[in-house]
C-alpha positions, 0 to 999 in steps of 0.5 A: 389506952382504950376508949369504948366510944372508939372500939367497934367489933365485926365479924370476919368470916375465913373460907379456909378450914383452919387447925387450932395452931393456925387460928391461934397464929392469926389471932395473935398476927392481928392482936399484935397490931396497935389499935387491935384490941382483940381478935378471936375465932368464935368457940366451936365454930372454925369460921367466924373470927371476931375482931375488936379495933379502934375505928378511929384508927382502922376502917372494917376493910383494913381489918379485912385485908390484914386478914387476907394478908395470911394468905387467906379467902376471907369476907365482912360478915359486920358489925356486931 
């Protein structure tokens, strides 16, 4: 069940030019986890990933290296 008093939604920015397939591949990779309630690359940008998560259960940094985790080059851009 999800709390909106326990979901917050930062913006990740992946360095690496990404095709669809692959972005949808992470995408799905972090949406997959429990206490990731959503994770989405922005339309017609390829960069910027949005990512909704329970902040009880995850820090920004956790998030951060779960996306590193996919062989990537990523940074926080924050919170939204």
């Amino acid at each position: 069940m999800r709390h909106q008093s326990q979901s917050v939604e930062i913006i990740v920015h992946i360095d690496e030019n990404l095709g669809d397939l692959r972005r949808n591949e992470i995408a799905s990779s972090l949406a997959a986890n429990d206490g990731i309630y959503n994770a989405r690359f922005t339309p017609n940008r390829d960069h910027p990933m949005l990512v909704e998560y329970n902040r009880i259960k995850y820090k920004a940094q956790d998030i951060l290296r779960k996306v590193m985790s996919h062989r990537l080059h990523a940074e926080l851009i924050g919170p939204i």
